[in-house]
N, C-alpha and C positions, 0 to 999 in steps of 0.2 A: 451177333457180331462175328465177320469171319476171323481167323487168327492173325493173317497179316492185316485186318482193320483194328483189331486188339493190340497187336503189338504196336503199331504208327499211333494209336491213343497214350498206351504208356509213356512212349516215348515224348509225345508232345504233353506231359502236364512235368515228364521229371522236373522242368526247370521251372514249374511254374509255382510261387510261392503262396497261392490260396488254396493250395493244395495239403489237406491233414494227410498228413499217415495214418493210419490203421495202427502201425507200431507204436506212433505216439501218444494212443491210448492205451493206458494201464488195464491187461487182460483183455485187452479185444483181440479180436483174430478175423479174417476175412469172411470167413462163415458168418459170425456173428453181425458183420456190419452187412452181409448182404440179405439176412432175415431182418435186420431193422429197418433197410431199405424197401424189401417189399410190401412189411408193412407199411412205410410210407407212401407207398404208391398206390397200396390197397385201398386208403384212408384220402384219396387226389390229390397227394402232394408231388411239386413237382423237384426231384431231383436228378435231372439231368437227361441227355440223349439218350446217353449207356445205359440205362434207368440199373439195377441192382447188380453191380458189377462187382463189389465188394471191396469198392476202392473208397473210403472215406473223406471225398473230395468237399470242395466247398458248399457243392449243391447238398447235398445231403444234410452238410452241418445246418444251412439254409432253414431246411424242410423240418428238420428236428424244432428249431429254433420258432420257424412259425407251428408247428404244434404245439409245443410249449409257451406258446406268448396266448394261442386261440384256447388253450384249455387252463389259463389262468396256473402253470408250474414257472418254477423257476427257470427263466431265458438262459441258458447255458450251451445250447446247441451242442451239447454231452450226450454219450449213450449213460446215461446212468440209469440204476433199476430202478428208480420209480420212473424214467420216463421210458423205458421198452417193458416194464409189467404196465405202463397208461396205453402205448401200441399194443401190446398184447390181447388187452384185454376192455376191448370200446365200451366207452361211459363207465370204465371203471372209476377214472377220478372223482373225488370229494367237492362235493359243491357246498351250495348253502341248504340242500334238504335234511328235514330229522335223524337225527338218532338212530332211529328207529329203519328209515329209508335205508344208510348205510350197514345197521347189522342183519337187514334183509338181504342184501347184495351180495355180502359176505359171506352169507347161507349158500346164495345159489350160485356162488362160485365155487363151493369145498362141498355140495352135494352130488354124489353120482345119480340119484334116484331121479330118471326120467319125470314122474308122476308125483314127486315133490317137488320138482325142479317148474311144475305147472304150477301149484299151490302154489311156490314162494312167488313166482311172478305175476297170478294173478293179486296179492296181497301190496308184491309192490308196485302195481296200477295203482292197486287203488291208493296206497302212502304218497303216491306220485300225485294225483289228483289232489289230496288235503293238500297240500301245499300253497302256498299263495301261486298268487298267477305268474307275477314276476322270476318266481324261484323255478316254476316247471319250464319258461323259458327259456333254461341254462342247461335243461336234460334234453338231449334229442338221443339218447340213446336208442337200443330196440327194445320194443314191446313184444310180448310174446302173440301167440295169434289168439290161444284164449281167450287173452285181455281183450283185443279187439275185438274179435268174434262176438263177448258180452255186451260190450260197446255198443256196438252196430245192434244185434239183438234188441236191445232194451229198449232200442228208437224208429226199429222198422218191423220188428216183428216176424221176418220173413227168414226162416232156416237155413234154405238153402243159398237163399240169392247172400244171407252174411258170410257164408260159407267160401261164395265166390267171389264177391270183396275181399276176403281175406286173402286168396288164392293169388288175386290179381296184385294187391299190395305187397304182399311177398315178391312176385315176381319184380315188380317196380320198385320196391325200395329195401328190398329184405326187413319190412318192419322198422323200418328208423323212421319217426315224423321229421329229421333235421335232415333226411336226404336229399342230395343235388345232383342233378342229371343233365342231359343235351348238353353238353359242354363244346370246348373244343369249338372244329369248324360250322359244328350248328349255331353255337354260341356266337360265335364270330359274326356269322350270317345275319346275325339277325340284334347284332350289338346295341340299335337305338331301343329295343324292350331289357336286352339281357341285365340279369344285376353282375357285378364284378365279384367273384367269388376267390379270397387269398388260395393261392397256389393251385385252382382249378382253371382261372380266366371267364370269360363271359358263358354266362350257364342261365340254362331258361324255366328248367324245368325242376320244381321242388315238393316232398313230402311223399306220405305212404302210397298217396295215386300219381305221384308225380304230376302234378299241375301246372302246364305250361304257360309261363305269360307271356310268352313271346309270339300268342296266335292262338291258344287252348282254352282248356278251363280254366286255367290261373288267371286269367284276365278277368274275366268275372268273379272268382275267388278273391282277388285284391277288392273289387269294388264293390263287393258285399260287405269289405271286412274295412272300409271309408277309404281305399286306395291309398294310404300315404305318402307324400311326398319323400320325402328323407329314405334311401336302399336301406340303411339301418333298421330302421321298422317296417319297410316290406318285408325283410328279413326275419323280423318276428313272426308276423302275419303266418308267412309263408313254412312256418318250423313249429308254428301254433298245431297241437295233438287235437283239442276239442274243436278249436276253428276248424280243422280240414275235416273232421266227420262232420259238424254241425252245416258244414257246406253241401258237403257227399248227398248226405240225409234229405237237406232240403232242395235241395238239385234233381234230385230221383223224385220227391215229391211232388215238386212243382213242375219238371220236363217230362216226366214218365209216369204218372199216376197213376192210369189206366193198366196199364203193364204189371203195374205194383199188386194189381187185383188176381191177379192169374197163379197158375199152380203150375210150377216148374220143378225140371231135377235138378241137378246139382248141376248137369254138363248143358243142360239149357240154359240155366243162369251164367254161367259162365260166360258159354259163348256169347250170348247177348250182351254180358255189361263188357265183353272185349268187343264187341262190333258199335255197342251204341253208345259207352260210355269211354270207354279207355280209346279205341281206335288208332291200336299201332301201325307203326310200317306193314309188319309182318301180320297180319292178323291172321292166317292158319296155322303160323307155327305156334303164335301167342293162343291161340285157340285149343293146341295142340297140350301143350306144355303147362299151362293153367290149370286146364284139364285133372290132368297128370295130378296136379299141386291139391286142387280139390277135393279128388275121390279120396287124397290120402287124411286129408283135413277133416273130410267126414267121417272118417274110423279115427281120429283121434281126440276130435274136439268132444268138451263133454254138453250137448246141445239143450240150448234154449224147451 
């Protein structure tokens, strides 16, 4: 924003009464409101034009207010510390899983050790997993690529092509199965599939491959998984960790089988499940950049 469109903003909220101060919160300061801001914007909420201007406006309160109603805290529309240490620190919040789940969490937030920091998460895959099915529905946090990489491993058997799975889901959802993409005017575009997602708007495309049901895989993913009626339970479907491998899996099974027979390296894998399975816009920079994300995947994962 340039400075005389800064200042004609200032001007135009002084008188406007759904406007917080910043002052009016006890120890905030505009710094502070404009890191809680981006992290709301990081997380698709929507706070305003100016998007982190550090002005404590209504959008913002807003944006707060719907993360705190979506992650089950107290609706307060307040910076208070447990709700920017819950921004800070995604899937930090307490849900309904074990004991046990949460003093693993807490491990692998106060450990520096890289190659503990894989232990504890593969450990809490798998606490994640015992859980009834209802309760892992509540977690779309990230999974580490380990976890997944065993995952995949354990049901295809094939090293490098898990390798490149991983590589691709990284790039598609940084490892979150509750991730939501195409939003916006793709979403818009194509609003008679899209679901309505709070503070994103009509969004098509969801989970570690991003599954599009607005014309992709996710159309077929819904109607493996009995298509439901009700957005609320596509919403599950579509945020389900084991449904979108146990799809992945039998997709590559049942549409690629033959393929499945061959001996590939890690940047053959790649490039193939970005041309024949992912098929983005860009597919040589996705080609490119996957790549990249692989060979590093392969010197750090500890393989099958």
């Amino acid at each position: 924003m340039s400075r005389s469109s800064k200042i004609k903003y200032l001007l135009s909220i002084a008188s406007d009464n759904s406007i917080v101060s910043f002052y009016d919160i006890v120890g905030t300061e505009s710094r502070d409101v404009t890191s809680v801001q981006r992290h709301l914007l990081d997380s698709g909420y929507d706070i305003g034009p100016t998007g982190a201007d550090g002005i404590f406006g209504s959008k913002t309160k807003a944006g707060l207010e719907d993360f705190q109603r979506i992650n089950k805290m107290d609706i307060t529309g307040e910076m208070d510390e447990d709700t920017i240490y819950a921004l800070s620190n995604p899937g930090s919040i307490r849900g309904d899983q074990s004991d046990r789940y949460y003093d693993l969490r807490d491990k692998l937030l106060a450990t520096e050790s890289e190659s503990d920091k894989i232990d504890i998460e593969s450990e809490l895959h798998n606490e994640r997993r015992r859980a009834p099915e209802e309760l892992r529905q509540k977690d779309t946090g990230r999974i580490s690529s380990q976890a997944l990489y065993n995952e995949l491993y354990s049901r295809l058997g094939i090293p490098n092509l898990c390798i490149a799975m991983v590589a691709n889901a990284v790039h598609e959802s940084s490892l979150e199965p509750g991730a939501i993409g195409d939003c916006g005017s793709y979403g818009k575009s194509h609003s008679s599939n899209a679901l309505r997602i709070r503070g994103r708007g009509m969004c098509c495309s969801y989970g570690l491959w991003q599954y599009n049901i607005c014309g992709g895989m996710g159309v077929d993913y819904l109607e493996a998984n009995g298509n439901p009626k009700l957005d609320e339970d596509k919403l599950k479907i579509l945020a389900d960790y084991d449904k979108q491998i146990s799809y992945m899996v039998s997709y590559l099974a049942s549409k690629h089988s033959s393929e499945l027979q061959k001996n590939k390296t890690v940047k053959e894998w790649t490039s193939w499940f970005v041309r024949k399975v992912e098929r983005p816009a860009d597919i040589g920079g996705a080609i490119a950049s996957r790549t990249r994300e692989a060979l590093n995947l392969s010197d750090s994962l500890f393989l099958g």
